[in-house]
C-alpha positions as CSV (number, residue, x, y, z in Angstrom):
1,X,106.4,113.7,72.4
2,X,109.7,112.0,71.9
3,X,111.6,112.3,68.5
4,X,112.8,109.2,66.9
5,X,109.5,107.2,67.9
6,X,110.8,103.9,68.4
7,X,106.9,102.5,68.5
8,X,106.3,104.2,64.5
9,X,105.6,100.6,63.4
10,X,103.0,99.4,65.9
11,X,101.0,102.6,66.3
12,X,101.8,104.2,62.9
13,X,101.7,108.3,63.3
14,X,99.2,108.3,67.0
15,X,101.4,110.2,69.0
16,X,99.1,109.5,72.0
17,X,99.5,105.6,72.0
18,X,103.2,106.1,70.4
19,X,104.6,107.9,73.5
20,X,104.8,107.5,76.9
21,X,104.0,109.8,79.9
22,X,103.0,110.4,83.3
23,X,99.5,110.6,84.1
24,X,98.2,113.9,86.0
25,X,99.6,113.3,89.3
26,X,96.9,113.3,92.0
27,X,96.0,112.0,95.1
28,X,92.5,110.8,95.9
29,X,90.9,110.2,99.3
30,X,87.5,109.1,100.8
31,X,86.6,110.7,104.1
32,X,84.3,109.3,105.9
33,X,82.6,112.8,108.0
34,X,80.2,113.1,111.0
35,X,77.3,115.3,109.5
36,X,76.8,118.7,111.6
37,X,74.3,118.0,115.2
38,X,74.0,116.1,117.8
39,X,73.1,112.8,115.6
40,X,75.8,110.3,114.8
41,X,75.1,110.2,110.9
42,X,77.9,109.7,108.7
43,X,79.0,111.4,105.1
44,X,81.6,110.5,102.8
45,X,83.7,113.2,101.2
46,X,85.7,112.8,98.0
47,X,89.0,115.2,99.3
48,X,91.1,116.2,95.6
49,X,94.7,116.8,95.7
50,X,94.3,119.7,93.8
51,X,92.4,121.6,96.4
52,X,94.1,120.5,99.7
53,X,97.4,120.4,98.1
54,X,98.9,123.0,100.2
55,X,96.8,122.6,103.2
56,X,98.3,118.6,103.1
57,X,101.7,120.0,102.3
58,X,101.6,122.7,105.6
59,X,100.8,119.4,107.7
60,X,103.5,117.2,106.4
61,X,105.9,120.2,107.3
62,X,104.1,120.4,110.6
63,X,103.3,123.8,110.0
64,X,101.8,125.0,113.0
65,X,100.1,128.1,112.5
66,X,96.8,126.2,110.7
67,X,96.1,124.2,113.0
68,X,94.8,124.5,116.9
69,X,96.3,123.6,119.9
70,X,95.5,120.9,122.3
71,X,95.1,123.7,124.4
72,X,92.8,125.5,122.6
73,X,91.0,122.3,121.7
74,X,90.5,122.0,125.2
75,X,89.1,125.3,126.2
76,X,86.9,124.8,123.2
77,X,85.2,121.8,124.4
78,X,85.0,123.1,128.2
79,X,82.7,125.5,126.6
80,X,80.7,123.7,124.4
81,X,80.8,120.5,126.2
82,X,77.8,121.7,129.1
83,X,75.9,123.6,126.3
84,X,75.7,119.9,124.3
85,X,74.6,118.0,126.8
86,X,71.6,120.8,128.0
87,X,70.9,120.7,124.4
88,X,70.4,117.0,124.7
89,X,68.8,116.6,127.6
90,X,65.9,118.7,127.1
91,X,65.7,117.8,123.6
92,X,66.3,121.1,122.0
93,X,67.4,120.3,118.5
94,X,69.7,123.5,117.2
95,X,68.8,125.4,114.1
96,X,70.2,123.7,110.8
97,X,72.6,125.8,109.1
């Protein structure tokens, strides 16, 4: 609260209304996520600031130690890659976890 409040006269002794501020800063997305399986259902996620704040922050500064390598993405999918497709083929459907 400011001293001297120059809006006295229009808001009388409401030191909410009377004063300015910032709201709590934030940011606020909507993900849109494919849900776990072989399916191609969708999920929206509400992401808060306040919990990937430094996780965003460690992006922007391209902080690499996070986050996997192409190669390593790679490798990862070689792997996986003939195991989804069995899966698919003879209709197995994995255990929900």
């Amino acid at each position: 609260h400011v001293f001297g409040n120059l809006n006295k006269r229009n808001f009388g002794t409401d030191l909410v209304k009377a004063t300015n501020g910032l709201p709590d800063e934030a940011i606020y997305l909507k993900i849109n996520n494919k849900i776990p399986g072989l399916g191609m259902r969708l999920d929206c996620s509400d992401l808060n600031f306040l919990y990937y704040e430094w996780f965003l922050l460690d992006a922007i500064l391209g902080e690499q130690r996070l986050f996997i390598r192409s190669d390593e993405l790679d490798a990862a999918w070689s792997i996986f890659t003939p195991l989804l497709k069995e899966l698919e083929a003879k209709k197995i459907a994995p255990d929900l976890y």
